[in-house]
C-alpha positions as CSV (number, residue, x, y, z in Angstrom):
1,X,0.0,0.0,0.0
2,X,2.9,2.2,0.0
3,X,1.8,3.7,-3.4
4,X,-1.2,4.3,-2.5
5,X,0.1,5.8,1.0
6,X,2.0,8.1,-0.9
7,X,-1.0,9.2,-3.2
8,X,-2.7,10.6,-0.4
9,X,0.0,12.3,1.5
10,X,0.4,14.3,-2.3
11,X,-3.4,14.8,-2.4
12,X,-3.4,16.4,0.8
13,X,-0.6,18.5,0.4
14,X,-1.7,19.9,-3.0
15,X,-5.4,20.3,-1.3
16,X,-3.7,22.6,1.7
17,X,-1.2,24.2,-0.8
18,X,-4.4,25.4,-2.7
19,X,-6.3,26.6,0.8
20,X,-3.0,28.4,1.4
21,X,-3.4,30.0,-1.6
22,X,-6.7,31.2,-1.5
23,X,-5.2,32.8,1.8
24,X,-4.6,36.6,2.5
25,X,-2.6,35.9,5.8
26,X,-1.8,33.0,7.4
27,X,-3.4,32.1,10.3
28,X,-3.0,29.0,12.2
29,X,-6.1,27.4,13.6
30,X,-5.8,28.3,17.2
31,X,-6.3,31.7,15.9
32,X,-9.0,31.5,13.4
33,X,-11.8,33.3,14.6
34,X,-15.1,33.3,13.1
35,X,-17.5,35.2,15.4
36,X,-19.3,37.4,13.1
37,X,-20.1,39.8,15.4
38,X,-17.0,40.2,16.8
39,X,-14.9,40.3,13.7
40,X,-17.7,43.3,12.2
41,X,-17.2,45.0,15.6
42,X,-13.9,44.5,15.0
43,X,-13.6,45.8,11.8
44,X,-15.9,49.3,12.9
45,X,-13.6,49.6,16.1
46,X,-10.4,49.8,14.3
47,X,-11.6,51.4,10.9
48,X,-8.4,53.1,9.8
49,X,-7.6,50.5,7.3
50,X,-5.1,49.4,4.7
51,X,-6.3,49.4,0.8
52,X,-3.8,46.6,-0.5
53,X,-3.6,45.9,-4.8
54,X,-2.0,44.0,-6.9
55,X,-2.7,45.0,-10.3
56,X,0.6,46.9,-11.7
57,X,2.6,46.1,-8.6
58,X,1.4,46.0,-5.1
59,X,-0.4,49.0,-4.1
60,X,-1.4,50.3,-0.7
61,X,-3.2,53.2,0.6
62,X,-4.1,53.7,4.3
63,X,-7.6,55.0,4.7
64,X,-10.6,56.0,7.3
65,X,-13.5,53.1,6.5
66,X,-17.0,53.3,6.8
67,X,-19.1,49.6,6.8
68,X,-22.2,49.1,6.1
69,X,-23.7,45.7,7.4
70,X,-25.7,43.4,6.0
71,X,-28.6,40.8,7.3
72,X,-27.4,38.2,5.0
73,X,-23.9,38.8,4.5
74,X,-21.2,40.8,5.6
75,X,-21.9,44.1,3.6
76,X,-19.9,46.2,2.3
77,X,-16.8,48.4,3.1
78,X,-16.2,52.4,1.7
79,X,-13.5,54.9,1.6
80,X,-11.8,57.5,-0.5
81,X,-8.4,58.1,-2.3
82,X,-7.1,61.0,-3.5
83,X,-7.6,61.8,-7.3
84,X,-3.8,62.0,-7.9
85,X,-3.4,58.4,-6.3
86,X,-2.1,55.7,-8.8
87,X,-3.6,53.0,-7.0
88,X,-6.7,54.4,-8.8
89,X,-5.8,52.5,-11.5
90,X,-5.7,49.3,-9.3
91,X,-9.5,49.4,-8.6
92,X,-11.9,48.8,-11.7
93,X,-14.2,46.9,-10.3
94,X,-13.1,43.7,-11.7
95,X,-9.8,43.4,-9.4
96,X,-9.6,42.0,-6.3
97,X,-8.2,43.8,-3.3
98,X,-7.2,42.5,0.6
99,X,-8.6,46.0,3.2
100,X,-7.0,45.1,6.0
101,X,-7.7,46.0,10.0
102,X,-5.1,46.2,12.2
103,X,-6.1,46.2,15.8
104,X,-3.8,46.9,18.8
105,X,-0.7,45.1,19.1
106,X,2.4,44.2,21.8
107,X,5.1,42.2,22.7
108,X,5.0,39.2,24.7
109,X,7.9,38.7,27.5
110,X,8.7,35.0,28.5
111,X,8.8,36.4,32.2
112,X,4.9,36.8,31.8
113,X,4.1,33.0,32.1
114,X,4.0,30.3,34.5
115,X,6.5,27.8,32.5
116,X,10.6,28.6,32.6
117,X,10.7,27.2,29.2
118,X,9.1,30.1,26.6
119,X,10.4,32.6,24.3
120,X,9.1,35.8,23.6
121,X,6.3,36.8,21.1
122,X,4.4,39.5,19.5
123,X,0.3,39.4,20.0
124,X,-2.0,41.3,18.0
125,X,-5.4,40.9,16.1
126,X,-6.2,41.8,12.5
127,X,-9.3,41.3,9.9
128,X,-8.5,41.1,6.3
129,X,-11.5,41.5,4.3
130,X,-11.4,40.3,0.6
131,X,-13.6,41.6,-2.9
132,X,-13.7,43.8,-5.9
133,X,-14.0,47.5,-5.1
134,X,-16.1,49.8,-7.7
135,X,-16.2,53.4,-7.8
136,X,-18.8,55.7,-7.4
137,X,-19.6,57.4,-9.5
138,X,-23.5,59.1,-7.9
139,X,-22.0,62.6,-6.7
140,X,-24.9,62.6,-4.5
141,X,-24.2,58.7,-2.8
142,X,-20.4,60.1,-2.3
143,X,-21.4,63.3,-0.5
144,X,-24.0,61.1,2.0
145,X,-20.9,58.9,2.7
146,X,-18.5,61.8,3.4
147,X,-21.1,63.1,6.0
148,X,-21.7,59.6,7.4
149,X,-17.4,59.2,8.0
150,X,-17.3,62.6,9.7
151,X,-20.4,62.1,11.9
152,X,-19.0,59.3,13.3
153,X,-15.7,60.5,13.7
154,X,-16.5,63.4,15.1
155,X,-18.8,61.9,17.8
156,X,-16.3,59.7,18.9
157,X,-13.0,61.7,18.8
158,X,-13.9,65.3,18.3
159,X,-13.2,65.9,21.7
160,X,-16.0,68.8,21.9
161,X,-18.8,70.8,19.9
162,X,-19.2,68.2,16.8
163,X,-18.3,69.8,13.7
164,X,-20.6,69.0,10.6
165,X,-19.8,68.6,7.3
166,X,-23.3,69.9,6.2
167,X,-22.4,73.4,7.5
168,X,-19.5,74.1,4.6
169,X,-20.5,75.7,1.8
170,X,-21.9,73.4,-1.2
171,X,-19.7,74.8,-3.8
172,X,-16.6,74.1,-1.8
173,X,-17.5,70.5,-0.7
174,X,-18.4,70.0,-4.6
175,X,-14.9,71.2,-5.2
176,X,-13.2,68.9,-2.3
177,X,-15.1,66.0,-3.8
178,X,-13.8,66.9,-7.2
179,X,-10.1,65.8,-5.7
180,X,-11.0,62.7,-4.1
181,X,-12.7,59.4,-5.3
182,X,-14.8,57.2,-3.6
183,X,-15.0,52.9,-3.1
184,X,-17.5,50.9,-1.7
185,X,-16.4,46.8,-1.9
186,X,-19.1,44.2,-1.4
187,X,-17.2,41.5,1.2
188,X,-17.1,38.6,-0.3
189,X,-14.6,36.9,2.2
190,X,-13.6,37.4,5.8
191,X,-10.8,36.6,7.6
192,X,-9.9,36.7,11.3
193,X,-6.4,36.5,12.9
194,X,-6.5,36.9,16.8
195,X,-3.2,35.7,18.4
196,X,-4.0,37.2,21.8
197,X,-2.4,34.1,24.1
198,X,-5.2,31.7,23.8
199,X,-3.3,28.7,23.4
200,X,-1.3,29.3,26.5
201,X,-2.6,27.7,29.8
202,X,-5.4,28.9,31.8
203,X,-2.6,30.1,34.4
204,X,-1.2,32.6,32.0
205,X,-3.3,34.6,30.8
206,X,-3.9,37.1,34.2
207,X,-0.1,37.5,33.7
208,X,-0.3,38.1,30.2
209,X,-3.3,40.7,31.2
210,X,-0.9,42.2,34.0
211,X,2.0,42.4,31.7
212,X,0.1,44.0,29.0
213,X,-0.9,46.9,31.7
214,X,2.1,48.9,31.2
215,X,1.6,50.9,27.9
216,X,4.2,50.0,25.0
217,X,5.3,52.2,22.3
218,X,4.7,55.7,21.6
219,X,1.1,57.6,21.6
220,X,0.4,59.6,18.4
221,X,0.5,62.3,20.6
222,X,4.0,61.3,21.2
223,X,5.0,61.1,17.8
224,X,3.4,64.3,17.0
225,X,5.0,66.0,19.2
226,X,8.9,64.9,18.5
227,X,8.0,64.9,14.8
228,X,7.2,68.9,15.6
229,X,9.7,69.2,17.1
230,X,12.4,68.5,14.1
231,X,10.7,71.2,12.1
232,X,12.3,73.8,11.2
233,X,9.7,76.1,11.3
């Protein structure tokens, strides 16, 4: 049976060589997640996103998202680039493109577990959504969608009096739209990385938690502020 022993183990390697490839980002099972809630959530939470193309060369364009859900699927995703972009070109409608959320992220120290024997790591989560982006192209659709991504922006981090869009002049928000142009994607596939620690005993993780207390990294605040401060003027 040897021959037929060695059929199979080729068979199954060619069948997880073509899930692989079928893949945006590899993610090994323990960190597969699937909760559609969560991941849309997710994907609203952190909605500063990466536009990632591969028509002409690989393309990418960090961008503010807006999604709209869907009762039967997992709806759709919008955002703008500037006209002068070249990764314009990228999105016709009949290429695919990987948006990708990044969520927070940190390193792992060895010290934080209960075994002697571990090594360090990084843990972070991330939703790559997959599908082929169209322009719009209804001046009227665009404007609603502006107004939609600074309304919620501006209720969550405006910090103050809310700011709306409405109350700028039409000709000058006709103009503005004149320089940008705006996506919407239907999501057509999903997928969830959360390497957060799970796989580590039960033990662990209010260590991990305590560890992860201590802020890591620079605040954009903090990077603001010593990027100012390297101006000349």
């Amino acid at each position: 049976m040897p021959e037929r022993r060695d059929f199979l183990l080729a068979l199954s390697a060619l069948t997880a060589t073509a899930e692989a490839e079928g893949q945006s980002i590899y993610i090994p099972e323990r960190q597969v997640e699937k909760d559609k809630p969560l991941l849309l959530d997710f994907m609203e939470v952190y909605a500063f996103a990466m536009v990632i193309t591969a028509k002409g060369g690989i393309q990418t364009t960090n961008v503010p998202t807006l999604l709209e859900r869907s009762a039967t699927g997992w709806g759709k995703v919008w955002w703008h680039l500037a006209a002068g972009n070249p990764q314009n070109a990228a999105l016709t409608g009949m290429e695919e493109a990987v948006v990708v959320f990044h969520g927070p992220h940190a390193y792992i120290s060895p010290n934080w577990y209960t075994a002697e024997r571990a090594v360090p790591t990084w843990n972070f989560a991330v939703v790559n959504v997959s599908g082929k982006p169209r322009r719009i192209d209804d001046d009227e659709a665009f404007a609603a969608s502006l107004v939609k991504l600074v309304s919620k922006n501006e209720s969550k981090y405006g910090g103050g009096k809310i700011w709306d869009l409405t109350k700028m002049p039409t000709a000058y928000l006709k103009g503005m739209r004149q320089g940008i142009v705006a996506y919407e994607m239907a999501i057509e596939k999903v997928e969830g990385k959360f390497k957060l620690g799970q796989e580590r005993v039960a033990a662990d993780r209010p260590l991990i938690l305590k560890g992860l207390e201590a802020p890591q990294g620079r605040s954009i605040f903090e990077l603001t502020r010593d990027y100012y401060k390297r101006m000349k003027r």
